[in-house]
C-alpha positions as CSV (number, residue, x, y, z in Angstrom):
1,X,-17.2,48.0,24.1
2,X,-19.0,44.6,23.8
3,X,-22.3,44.3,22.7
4,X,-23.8,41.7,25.3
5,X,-25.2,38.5,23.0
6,X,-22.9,39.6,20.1
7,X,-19.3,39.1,21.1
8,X,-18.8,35.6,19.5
9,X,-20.4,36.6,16.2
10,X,-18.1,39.5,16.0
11,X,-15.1,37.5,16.4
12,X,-16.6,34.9,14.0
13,X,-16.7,37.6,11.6
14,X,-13.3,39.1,12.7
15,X,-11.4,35.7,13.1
16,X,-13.4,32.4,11.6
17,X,-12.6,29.5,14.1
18,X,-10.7,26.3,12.7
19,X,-10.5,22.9,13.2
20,X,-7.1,21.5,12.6
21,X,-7.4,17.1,13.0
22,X,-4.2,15.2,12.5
23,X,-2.7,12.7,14.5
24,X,0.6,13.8,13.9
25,X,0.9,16.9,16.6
26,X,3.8,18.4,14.7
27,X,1.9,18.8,11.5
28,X,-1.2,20.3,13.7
29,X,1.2,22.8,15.2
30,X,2.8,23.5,11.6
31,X,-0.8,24.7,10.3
32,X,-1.7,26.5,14.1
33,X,1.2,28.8,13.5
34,X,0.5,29.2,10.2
35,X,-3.2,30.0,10.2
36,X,-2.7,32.1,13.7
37,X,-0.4,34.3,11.8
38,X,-3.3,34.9,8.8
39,X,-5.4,35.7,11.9
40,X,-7.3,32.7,12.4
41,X,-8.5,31.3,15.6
42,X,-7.5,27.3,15.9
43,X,-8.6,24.6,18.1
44,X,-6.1,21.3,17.6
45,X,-7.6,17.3,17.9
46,X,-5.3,14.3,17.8
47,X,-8.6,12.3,17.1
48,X,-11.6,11.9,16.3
49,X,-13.0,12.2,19.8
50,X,-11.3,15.6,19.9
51,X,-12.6,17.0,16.7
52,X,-16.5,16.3,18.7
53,X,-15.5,18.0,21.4
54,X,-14.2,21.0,19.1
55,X,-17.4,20.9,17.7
56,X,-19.3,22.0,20.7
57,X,-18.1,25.5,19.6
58,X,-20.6,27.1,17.6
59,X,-18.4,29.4,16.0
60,X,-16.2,26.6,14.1
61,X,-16.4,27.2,10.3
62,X,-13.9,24.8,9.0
63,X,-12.4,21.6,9.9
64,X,-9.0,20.9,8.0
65,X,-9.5,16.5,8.9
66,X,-6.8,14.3,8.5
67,X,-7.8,11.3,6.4
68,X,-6.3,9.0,8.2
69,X,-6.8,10.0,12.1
70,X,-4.8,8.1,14.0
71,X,-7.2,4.9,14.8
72,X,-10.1,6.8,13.8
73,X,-11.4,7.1,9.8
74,X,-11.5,10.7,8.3
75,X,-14.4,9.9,6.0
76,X,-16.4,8.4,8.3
77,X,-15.9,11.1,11.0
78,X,-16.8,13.4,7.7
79,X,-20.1,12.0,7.2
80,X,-20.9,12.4,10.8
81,X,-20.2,15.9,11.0
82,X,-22.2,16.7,8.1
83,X,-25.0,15.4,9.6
84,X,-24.7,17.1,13.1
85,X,-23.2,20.2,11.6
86,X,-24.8,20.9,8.2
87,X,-23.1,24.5,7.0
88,X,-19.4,23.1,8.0
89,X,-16.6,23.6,5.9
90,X,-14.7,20.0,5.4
91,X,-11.4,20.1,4.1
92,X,-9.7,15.9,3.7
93,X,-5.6,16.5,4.3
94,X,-4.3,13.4,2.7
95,X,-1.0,12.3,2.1
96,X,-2.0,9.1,0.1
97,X,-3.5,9.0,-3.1
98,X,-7.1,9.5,-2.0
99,X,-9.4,10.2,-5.0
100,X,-11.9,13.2,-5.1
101,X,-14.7,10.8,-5.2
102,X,-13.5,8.8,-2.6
103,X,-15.3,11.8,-0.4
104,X,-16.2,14.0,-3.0
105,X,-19.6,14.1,-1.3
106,X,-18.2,14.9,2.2
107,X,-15.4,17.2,1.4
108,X,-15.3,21.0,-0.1
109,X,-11.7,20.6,-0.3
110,X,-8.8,18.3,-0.4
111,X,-5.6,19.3,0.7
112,X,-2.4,16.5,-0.4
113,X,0.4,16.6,1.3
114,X,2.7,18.0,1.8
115,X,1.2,21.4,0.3
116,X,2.0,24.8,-0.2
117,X,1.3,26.9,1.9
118,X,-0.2,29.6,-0.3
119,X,-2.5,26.8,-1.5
120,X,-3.5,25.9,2.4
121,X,-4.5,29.8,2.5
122,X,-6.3,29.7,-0.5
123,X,-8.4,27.3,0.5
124,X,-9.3,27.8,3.9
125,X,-10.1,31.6,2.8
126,X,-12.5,30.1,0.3
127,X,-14.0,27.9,2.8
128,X,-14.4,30.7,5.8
129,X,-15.9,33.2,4.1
């Protein structure tokens, strides 16, 4: 039975929404799979203009953002999120030598790749809850 008005927080609760932003759409599906099987629910962008429309979804907790998106800038699409979405989880995937306080005061995370994958459920466990 579904409690009219409370359906979406009890699938938040259930199953936090993700993010996933890279331009690279055999990496996003590499993380879907993986965070589908941990029981999350996932919502790919190639760029940046897909990570806003993502973001018209209440429910997203976390975005996992690709430094280097495509064309677009990571950090800058960072610090545009945390303005229009205070309370979301930012996690920088980087596979260059990005330094913590490169975005330190953006990110809650940063992910270097290519990771483990226990370390990529560590992290976005930390950052749904």
């Amino acid at each position: 039975m579904i409690i009219r008005g409370y359906s979406s927080q009890i699938a938040e609760i259930v199953h936090p929404l993700v993010v996933v932003a890279d331009d690279d759409p055999a990496f996003r599906m590499l993380l879907r799979v993986n965070l589908e099987l941990e029981r999350y629910r996932v919502l790919e962008a190639a760029n940046a203009a897909e990570v806003r429309q993502a973001m018209t979804d209440e429910a997203v907790k976390l975005v996992l953002l690709d430094v280097k998106l495509g064309e677009d800038d990571g950090i800058e699409l960072a610090r545009e999120l945390r303005v229009s979405q205070p309370g979301l989880a930012i996690a920088f995937l980087t596979g260059s030598a990005l330094e913590p306080s490169d975005g330190e005061e953006i990110a809650d995370a940063f992910i270097q790749k290519p990771f483990d994958l226990e370390e990529l459920s560590a992290t976005v466990l930390r950052l749904t809850r």
